[in-house]
N, C-alpha and C positions, 0 to 999 in steps of 0.2 A: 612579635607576640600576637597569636592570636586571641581577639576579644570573644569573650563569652558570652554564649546564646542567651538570652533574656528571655524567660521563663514565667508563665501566668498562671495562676491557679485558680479555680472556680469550680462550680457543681453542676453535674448536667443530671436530670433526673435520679438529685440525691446521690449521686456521686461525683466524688472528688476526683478532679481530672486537675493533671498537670504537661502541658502543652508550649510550645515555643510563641514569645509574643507574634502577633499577625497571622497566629492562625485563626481561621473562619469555623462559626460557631459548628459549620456542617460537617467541617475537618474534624472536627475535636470529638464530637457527636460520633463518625465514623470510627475513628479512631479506640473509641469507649464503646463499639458492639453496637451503635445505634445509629438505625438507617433514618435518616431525614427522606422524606418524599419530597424531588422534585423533577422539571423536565427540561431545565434550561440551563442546570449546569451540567458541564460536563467537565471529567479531570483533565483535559487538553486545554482549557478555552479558562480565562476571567470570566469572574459572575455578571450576570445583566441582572438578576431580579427578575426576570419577565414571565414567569408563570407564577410566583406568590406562593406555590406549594410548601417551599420550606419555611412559611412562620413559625416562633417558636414563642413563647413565653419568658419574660424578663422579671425577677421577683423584686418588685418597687416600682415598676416601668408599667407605662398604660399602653404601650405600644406593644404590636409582635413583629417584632426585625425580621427581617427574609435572612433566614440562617448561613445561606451563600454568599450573600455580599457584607457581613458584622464580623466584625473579629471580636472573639473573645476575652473578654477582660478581665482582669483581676479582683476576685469577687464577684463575679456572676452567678448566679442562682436560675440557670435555665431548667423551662420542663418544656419537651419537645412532641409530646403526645397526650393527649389527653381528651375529653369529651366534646369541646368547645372548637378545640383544633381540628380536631376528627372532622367534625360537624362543614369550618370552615373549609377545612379542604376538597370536602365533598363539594359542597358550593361552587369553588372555583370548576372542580373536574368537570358538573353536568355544565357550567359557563362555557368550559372550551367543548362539552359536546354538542353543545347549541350552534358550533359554528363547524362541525365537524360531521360526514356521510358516516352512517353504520352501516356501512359495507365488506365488513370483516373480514369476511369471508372470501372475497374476490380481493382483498388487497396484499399486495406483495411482501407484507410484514408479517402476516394472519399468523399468531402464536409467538411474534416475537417483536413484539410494540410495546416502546416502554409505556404508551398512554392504555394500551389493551390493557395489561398488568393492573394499574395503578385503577383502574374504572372496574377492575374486578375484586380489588383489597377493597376497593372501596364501598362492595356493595351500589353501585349505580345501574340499576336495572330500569328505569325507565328515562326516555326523553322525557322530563318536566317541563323544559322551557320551548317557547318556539322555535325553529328549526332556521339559522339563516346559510347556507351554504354558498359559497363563492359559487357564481357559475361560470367557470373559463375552464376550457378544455385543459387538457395533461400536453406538455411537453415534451415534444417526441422525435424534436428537431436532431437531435444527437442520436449517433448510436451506441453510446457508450452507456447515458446514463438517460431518467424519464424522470420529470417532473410533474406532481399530479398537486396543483396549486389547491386544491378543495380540503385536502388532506392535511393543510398548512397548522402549524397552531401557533407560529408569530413567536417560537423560541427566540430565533434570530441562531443560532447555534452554526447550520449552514453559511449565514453570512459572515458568521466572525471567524469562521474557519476557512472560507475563500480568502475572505480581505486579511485577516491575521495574520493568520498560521503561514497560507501561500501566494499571499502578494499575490493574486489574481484579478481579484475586482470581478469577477464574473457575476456575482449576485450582490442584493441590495435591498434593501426593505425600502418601500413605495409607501407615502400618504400616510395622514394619522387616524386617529381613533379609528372608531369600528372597521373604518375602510384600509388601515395597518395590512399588506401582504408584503409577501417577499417575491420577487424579479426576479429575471436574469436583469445583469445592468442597463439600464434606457427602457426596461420594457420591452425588449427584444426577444426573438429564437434568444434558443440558449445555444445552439449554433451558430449563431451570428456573433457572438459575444465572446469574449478573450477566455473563456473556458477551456481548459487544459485536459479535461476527460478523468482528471485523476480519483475521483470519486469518494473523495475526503468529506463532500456533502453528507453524499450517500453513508456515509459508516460515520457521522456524527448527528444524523438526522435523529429523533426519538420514534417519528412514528414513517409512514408509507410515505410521505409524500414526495421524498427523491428517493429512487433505487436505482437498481442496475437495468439492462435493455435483457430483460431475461430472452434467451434461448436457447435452452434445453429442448422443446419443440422443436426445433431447426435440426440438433443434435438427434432426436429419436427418430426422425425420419430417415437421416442420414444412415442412421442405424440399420434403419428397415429398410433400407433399400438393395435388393440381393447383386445388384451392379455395381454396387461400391465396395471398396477396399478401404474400412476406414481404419486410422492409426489416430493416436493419443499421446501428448506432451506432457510430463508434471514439471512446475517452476517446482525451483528450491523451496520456498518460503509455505506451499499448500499443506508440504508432507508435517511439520512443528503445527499449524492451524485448524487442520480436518476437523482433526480429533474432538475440538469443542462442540462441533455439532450434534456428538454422539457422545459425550458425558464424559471424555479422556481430558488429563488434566492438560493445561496449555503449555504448548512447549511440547509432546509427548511425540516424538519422533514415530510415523505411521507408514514409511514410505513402502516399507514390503507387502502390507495389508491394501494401498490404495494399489498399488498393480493390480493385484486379484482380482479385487473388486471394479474395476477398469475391464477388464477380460470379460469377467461374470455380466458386465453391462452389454458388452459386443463388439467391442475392439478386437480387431485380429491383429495386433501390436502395440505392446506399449514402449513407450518409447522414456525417458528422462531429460527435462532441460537441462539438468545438470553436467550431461556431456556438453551443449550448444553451449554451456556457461566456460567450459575446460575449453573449446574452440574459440569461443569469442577472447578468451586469453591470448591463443595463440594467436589471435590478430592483432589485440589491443597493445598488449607487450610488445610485438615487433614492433607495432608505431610508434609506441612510446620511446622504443630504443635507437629506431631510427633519427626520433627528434632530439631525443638528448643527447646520446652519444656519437653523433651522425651530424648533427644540423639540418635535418631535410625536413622541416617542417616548423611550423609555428608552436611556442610553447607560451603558457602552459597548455596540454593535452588534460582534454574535459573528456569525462566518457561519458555515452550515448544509450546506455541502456533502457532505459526508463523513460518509455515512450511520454506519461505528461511533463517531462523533464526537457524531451525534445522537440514540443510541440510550444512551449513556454520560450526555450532558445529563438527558435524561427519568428516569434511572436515579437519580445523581449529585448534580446541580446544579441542583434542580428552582427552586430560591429565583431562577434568572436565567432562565428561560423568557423573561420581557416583552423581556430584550435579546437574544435570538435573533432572528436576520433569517428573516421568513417566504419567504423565495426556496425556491423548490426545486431541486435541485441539477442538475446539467447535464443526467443520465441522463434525471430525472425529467421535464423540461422538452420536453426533444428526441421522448421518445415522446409529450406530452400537444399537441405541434405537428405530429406527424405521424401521430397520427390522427384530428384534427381539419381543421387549416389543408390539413396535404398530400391527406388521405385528398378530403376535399374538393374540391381542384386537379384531384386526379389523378380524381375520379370513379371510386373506390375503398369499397368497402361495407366500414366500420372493423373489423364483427364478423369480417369474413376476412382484416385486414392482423394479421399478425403482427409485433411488432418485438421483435427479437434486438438486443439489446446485450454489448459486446466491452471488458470494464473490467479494472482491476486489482486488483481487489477484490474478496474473496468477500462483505463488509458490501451490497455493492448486489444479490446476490442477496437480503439479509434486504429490502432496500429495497423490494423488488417486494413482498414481504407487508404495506407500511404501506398499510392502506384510504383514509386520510384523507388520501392527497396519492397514489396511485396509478391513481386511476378518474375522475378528471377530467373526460374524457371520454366519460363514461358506457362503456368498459372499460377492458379493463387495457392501461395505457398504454405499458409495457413488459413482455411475454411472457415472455422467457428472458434470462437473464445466465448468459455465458461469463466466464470470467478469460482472463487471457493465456497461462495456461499450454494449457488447453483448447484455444483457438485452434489454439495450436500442433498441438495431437495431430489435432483436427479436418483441418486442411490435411495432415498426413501420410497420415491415415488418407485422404486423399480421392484419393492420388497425385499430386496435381500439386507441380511442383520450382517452390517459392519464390522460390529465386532466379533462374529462368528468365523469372520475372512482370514483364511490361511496366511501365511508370509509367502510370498512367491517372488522370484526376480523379472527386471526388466528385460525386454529381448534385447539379442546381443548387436552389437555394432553402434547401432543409437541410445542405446541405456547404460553404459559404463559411464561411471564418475568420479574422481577425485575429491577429496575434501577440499579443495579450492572451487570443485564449482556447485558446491552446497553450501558455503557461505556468502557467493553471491544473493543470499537473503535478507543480510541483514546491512543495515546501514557500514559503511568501512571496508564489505567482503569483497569487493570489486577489486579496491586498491591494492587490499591485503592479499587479494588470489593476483593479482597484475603484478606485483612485486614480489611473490617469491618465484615464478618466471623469468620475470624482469630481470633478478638477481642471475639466474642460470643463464639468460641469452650474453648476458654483459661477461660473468666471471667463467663460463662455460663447469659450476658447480652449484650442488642444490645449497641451501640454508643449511648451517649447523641444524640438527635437531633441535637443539634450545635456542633457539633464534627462530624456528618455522612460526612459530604464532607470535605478528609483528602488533603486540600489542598498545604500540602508541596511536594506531588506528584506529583502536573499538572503542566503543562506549555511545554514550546517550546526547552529549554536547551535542548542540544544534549544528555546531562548526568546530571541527577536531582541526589543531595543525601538529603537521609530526617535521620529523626529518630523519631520514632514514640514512643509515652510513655504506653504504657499499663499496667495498674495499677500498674504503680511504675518500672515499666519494659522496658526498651528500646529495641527497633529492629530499626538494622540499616539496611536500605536499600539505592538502587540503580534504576536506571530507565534508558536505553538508547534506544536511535533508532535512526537508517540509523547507517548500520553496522562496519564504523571506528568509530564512538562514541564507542562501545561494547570494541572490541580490548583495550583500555584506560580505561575501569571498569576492565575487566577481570585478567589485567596486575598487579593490586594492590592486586587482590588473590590471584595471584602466588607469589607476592612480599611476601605475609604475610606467604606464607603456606612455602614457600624456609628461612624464617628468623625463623621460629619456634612460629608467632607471630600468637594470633584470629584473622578469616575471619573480615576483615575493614567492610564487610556487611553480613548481615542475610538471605535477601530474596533482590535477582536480577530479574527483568522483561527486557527483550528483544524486540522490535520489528525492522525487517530488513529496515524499509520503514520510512520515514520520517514524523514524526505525530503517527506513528502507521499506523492504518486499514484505515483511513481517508484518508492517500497517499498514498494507495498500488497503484501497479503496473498495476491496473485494471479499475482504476476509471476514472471518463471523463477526456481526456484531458486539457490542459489549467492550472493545478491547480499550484498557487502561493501561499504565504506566511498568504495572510489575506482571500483568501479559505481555507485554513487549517485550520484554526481559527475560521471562523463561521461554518465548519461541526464541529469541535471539539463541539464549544458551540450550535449547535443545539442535539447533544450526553446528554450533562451534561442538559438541558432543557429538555428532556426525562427522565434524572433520576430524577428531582428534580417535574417533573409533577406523577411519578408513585407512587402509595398510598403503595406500598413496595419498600424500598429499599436497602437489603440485601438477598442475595441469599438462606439463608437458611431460609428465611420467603416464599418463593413460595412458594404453597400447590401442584402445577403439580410437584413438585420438590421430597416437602415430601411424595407424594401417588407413583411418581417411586419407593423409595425406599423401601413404607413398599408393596409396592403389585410387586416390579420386584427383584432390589438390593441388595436388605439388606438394610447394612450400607456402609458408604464412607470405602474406602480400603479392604472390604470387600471380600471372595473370589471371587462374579461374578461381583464385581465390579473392581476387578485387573483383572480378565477372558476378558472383555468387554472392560474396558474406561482405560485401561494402556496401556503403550508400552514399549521397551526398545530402548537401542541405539549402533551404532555401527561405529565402526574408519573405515572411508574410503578416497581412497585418490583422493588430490583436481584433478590430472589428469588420465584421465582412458586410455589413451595410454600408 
């Protein structure tokens, strides 16, 4: 029998709200049309209280609760705005500008800060208070992500989402009162420090003070330079998230418009990761089939996509290296076939093709630095990594109007895709695109139609487990993402492999970022719980629109392999699209 939800009633400016017990007065507030100001909750993260923005008013009560960390009671008579509050929260705002540069203008948020916003609802036009700014340089030790400590405002949001969300530890709040800032952990580079690149800081932060290692600059040069040949990647996950930059609702599938517009910039190629996603199948499925139905490898098979995913492993979890799939991930793949296979085709000298990739993730800038799966082809395989946010500013800064862009296709060879390698975006789509392969290399048949979308894999659970039946056959699998989920899969392998007992799973998917690709560390700003959800479902509406949907059904897929590759596992296919892996430690001091 299920028990029934327990239900509170109260007033929030004079209206009757009725809400499940333990919700928080800011929930309940939203929920009723009414925006509480603050800068320190976020929908991913428990309340801290630590900016005071959302006090509210309690009718009987001398006090004004911080609206994010009270739950609502039965019988409350709250009022959430008003002269007094106004007044106070203006108070707090010039406090935090008193310990904050107005340098707006030059900082990597300019127009899209939640403290910008909040200090202009508010009417704060002048420094009132004296001015104390941190004086410690920005951090610049990474190239993934830059830390500009001045910019700080002591949410803690950054920290609880390192330490929280992805068991990293990489940052830390230092010292109390006024002297309160936030670290890497020890005080350290943030290179030096078990930081995983994944850039969950960066897209949880309210204001500048962590972003991305912008270059776009790198990118326009590359442009302008008349000796290069450069060519252009889209991940899955960019085409569903563009669009919010330029006022399309989320989720809204753009991928024919961001070609054009990719062209229109000065690519003389654009290219789709979602093919590298349809080939990384063909590797990852043969190894998986080699390990299960084979025995020729360690199980369970962990896939390796999600470069802070495999820089956490190497750090982490060095005891399961042997069951990491050596596949290289889409990025890595896509550039090591086009400066080889394409540079080749096209009669293109490799040392002048540049390729620019367009991901969600600042972890794939770190990617470009791994030597040992990035030069393949005797360079570097992939040049520059933009995020999505980038992108965006890139196409603004270039003037042409987005949504003015024609639909046009990718070019041909490297740009055909499968509906299996456009839901490598979203949390589950790896497995789900790896198993209906899986299912053909094993039965030598594709999925019933009503069985292609193996829906015990999708959804939003920190940790899915399914088990899937192939012809009278069970595989059990696993699915996590945002990186303390993983730590709690991984735990039960060790559990089984230290009692003498079979791997609890067959085939693990990873991803570091919450959603998957969908919430990397790169994507617009802003994104909550039911954005996640409609890129997700703008993802699965792609594969269920494309007239394939299994990766070994491409034909750009099957003509790499009979005119470049061979076969999957093949010698130049382990030469090229593999990699290995290596125990390193989380601190490099």
């Amino acid at each position: 029998m299920i028990a029934q939800e327990t239900m509170v009633t109260a007033k929030i400016n004079g209206i009757t709200v009725r809400v499940p017990e333990g919700t928080s007065i800011l929930a309940a507030a939203y929920q009723s049309g009414i925006r509480i100001p603050t800068l320190c909750k976020h929908p991913d993260l428990m309340p801290t209280a630590a900016c005071g923005l959302c006090i509210v008013k309690v009718a009987g009560e001398g006090k004004m609760p911080r609206a994010c960390a009270t739950d609502l009671r039965d019988g409350m008579d709250i009022i959430t705005h008003d002269s007094e509050l106004t007044r106070v929260r203006r108070t707090i705002l010039e406090l935090i500008l008193s310990t904050h540069p107005s340098d707006c203008l030059t900082c990597g948020r300019n127009g899209n800060c939640e403290l910008q916003t909040l200090m202009g609802e508010f009417g704060c036009r002048d420094d009132r208070l004296e001015k104390h700014i941190r004086d410690i340089p920005p951090d610049r030790s990474s190239h993934s992500i830059v830390i500009d400590f001045a910019k700080c405002i002591n949410c803690a949001r950054c920290v609880q989402t390192c330490q929280e969300v992805q068991n990293v530890w990489a940052l830390s709040m230092l010292n109390r009162s006024i002297d309160t800032r936030m670290a890497p952990a020890g005080d350290i580079a943030l290179a030096d420090s078990p930081c995983i690149k994944c850039g969950q800081c960066a897209a949880h932060c309210p204001t500048g003070a962590i972003v991305e290692n912008d270059q776009i600059t790198d990118v326009w040069e590359a442009l302008g330079n008349p000796d290069n040949y450069c060519t252009v990647q889209v991940a899955p996950s960019v085409r569903v998230a563009l669009g919010e930059e330029f006022g399309y609702p989320p989720g809204t599938n753009l991928t024919r418009k961001i070609y054009a517009v990719l062209r229109r910039l000065g690519f003389k190629a654009v290219f789709d990761t979602n093919f590298s996603a349809d080939l990384t199948i063909m590797e990852e499925a043969s190894e998986f089939v080699e390990r299960f139905a084979h025995g020729k490898g360690a199980l369970p098979l962990i896939t390796s996509c999600c470069p802070a995913w495999t820089d956490y492993m190497e750090k982490k979890h060095q005891d399961l290296i042997d069951n990491f799939s050596t596949a290289k991930s889409p990025q890595q793949m896509l550039g090591v076939v086009a400066k080889t296979y394409y540079s080749e085709k096209m009669g293109i000298d490799p040392a002048k093709h540049v390729q620019v990739s367009i991901m969600p993730c600042t972890a794939k800038k770190y990617e470009l630095e791994r030597t040992n799966e990035m030069f393949a082809s005797g360079y570097q395989d992939v040049d520059i990594t933009l995020t999505t946010r980038e992108l965006a500013r890139m196409i603004k800064q270039s003037g042409l109007l987005f949504s003015e862009m024609p639909e046009e296709e990718a070019d041909s060879v490297l740009g055909e895709y499968t509906g299996a390698g456009t839901i490598f975006g979203t949390t589950g789509g790896v497995m789900e695109a790896a198993l209906r392969t899986g299912y053909y290399f094993v039965t030598g048949e594709n999925l019933p139609e009503d069985a292609i979308e193996i829906t015990p894999v999708r959804g939003m659970e920190g940790v899915r487990e399914a088990e899937i039946d192939v012809k009278g056959t069970a595989i059990r699998v696993a699915i996590a993402h945002g990186m303390a989920n993983v730590d709690k899969v991984l735990e039960k392998v060790r559990d089984a492999r230290e009692s003498g007992q079979e791997p609890p799973y067959h085939f693990i998917e990873v991803m570091a970022c919450r959603g998957g690709c969908i919430g990397g560390g790169g994507q617009p700003y802003g994104v909550n719980p039911n954005i996640l959800r409609l890129r997700m479902e703008g993802l699965y509406q792609d594969d269920r629109d494309s007239a394939l949907r299994c990766s070994h059904e491409n034909p750009s897929i099957q003509k790499i392999y009979e005119d470049f590759l061979g076969e999957p596992l093949g010698e130049k296919s382990e030469q090229l699209l593999h990699t290995r892996y290596q125990a390193r430690k989380q601190y490099l001091r």
